[in-house]
Each structure stands twice: as C-alpha cells, then as structure tokens.
N, C-alpha and C positions, 0 to 999 in steps of 0.2 A: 267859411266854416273850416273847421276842421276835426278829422276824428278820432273819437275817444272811446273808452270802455266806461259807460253805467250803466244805474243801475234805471230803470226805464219802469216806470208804472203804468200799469194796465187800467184805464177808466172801468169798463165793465165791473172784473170780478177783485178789483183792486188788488190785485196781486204784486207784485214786487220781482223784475228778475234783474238781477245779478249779471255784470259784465257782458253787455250786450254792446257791438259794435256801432255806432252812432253818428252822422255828425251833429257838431256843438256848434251855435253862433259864437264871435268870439268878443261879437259886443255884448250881448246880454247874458251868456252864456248857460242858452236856454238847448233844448233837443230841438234843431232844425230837420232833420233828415234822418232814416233809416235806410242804410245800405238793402238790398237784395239777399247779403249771404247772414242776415241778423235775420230773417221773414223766419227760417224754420223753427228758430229758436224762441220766438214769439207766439207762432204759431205752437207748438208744443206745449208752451205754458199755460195758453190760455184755454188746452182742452179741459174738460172738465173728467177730473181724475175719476175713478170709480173706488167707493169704498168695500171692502168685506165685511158684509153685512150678513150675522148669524142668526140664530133665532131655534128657542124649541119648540120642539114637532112631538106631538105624540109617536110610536112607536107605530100603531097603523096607518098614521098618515105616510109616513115615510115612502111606503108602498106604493101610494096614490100619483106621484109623479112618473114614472115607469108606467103605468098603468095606461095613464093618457098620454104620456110618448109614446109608449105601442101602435095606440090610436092612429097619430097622425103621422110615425113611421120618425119620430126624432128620435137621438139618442137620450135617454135618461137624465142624466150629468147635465150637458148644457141647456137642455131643456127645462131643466128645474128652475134655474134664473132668469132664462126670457118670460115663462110662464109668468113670474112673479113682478120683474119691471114690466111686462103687459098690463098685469092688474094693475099696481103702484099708479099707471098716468095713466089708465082709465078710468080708477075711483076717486083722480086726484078729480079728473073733470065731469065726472060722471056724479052727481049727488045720490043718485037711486043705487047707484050700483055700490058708495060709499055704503049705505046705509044697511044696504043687504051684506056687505061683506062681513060690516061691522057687528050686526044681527047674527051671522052665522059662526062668527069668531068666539062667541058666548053661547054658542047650540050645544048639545050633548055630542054632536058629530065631531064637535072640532078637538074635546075631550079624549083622554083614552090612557096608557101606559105611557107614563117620560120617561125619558131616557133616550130619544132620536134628536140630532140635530139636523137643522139645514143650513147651508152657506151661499152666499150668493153675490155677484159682482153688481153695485146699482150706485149714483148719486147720493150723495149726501141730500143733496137738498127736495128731489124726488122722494125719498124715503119720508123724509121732515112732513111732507106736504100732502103725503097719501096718510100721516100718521093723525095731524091735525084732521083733515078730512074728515077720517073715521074716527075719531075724537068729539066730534061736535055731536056725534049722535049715542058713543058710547063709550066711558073711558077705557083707550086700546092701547097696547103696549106692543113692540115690535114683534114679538112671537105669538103674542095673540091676532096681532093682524095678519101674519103668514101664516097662519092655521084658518084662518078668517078664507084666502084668497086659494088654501086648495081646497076648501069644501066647496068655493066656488067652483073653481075651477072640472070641479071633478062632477060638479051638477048643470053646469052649460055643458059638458061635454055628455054625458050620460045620463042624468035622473030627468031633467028639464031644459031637453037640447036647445041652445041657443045662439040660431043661425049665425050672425055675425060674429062671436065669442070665437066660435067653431075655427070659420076660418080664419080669423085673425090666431089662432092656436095650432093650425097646420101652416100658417107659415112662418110660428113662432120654431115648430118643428122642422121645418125646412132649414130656416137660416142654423137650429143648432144642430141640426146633420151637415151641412157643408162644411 
C-alpha cells in the first residue's frame, strides 16, 4: 500500500469528502486502509449538519415560548428550538400526537396577528419526516406545523398537563440553560 489523498465515499449518507489521507493497494488501486489522523475528518463529515429552519408565528404565539421556559426555569432563546425538535421526533413516531398537532395547527389558537417569526436549528430530514407525518392527516406546511407544536406545547404544559411531555420539556429547559 501506499498513501494518498482522495476522495473517500461515505456508504451511509453518501456523502463525498475530498482529500482525505488514505492507503491505496497498488494492485487494484482500491482504498485499503484509513490512517488514525483521517478518523476526525470523517468523523466530522458524517455528522449530520443542522439546518435553519424558519417558520411564521403569529404575533401572540411568539410569547408562548418564554412563557413555558419560565416554567421549567430555561432560557427563552434555546428553548424555543429543543421545544420544537422535541415535538418534530415525537410526532414523527407518535401518530396520535401527529394527529393532534396537526389538528391544532388549523385551530383558531394557532391563528392570530403575522408578523412574528421563529428560527430554529433541526435536521433536514427530521423536519421532512414530522412534516409528512402531519401531512397524512392534514395538508401542513412548515409554519403551520410550528404553530401546530406550540399550541401543543403550551397545552401539555398548562391547559391539559401532560405528565411525560412535562418532563421531557424541563429537561428540554435544562439542557438549554446549560
């Protein structure tokens, strides 16, 4: 063998990187061997990036996230985003919770004065897959399904407490206080 710079494909997420330190066979001059000081850079590629992902809020929803960060003692800001990938992979696997979110995303609550946006860090393919979800039961569009997930969110914590929701949302507020 001996070592070279390619370009090294990733099976999983078929990604592609660029000049990574390798050895080569030099009979079939195939990727034999990954050195140790190539791991980080592999590793790195294969995280799965997060996208910014917006969406409009009514003007008095806006509020609602602060409200239930008070709650459970988060800050506002990062809390808004774990609140929201909480919901995402719990309605992706949850049908009932799908259903209601998606139910609530079309209620008069989720309604109100535009003009507010929300931003938030999440997967591409999480977002795709809580969007179909709530698709199957009503056609939902990215902003209507984050309107969808703080009406939720603001009725497991307050209207129609809901034990496990609860805590899984004080330690959505833990981790975005640290």
């Amino acid at each position: 063998t001996e070592f070279q710079y390619r370009t090294v494909p990733l099976v999983a997420s078929r990604k592609r990187v660029d000049d990574v330190l390798v050895g080569v066979c030099l009979a079939c001059d195939g990727i034999a061997s990954i050195p140790q000081q190539s791991a980080p850079r592999l590793r790195a590629a294969r995280r799965r990036q997060p996208a910014r992902v917006g969406a409009r809020i009514p003007k008095e929803r806006r509020g609602v996230v602060g409200v239930i960060a008070a709650e459970f003692g988060g800050e506002p800001e990062p809390f808004a985003g774990g609140v929201v990938r909480y919901y995402l992979r719990a309605l992706r696997d949850d049908a009932r919770l799908a259903r209601r979110v998606a139910t609530l995303a079309r209620s008069p609550e989720a309604r109100g004065t535009p003009g507010a946006r929300s931003a938030f860090l999440t997967e591409r393919q999480l977002l795709a897959d809580a969007l179909a979800a709530a698709a199957r039961i009503h056609p939902t569009d990215r902003s209507a399904l984050v309107r969808g997930i703080l009406v939720a969110a603001a009725h497991d914590t307050f209207t129609t407490p809901h034990a496990a929701r609860r805590e899984a949302l004080r330690a959505v507020a833990a981790a975005a206080g640290a």
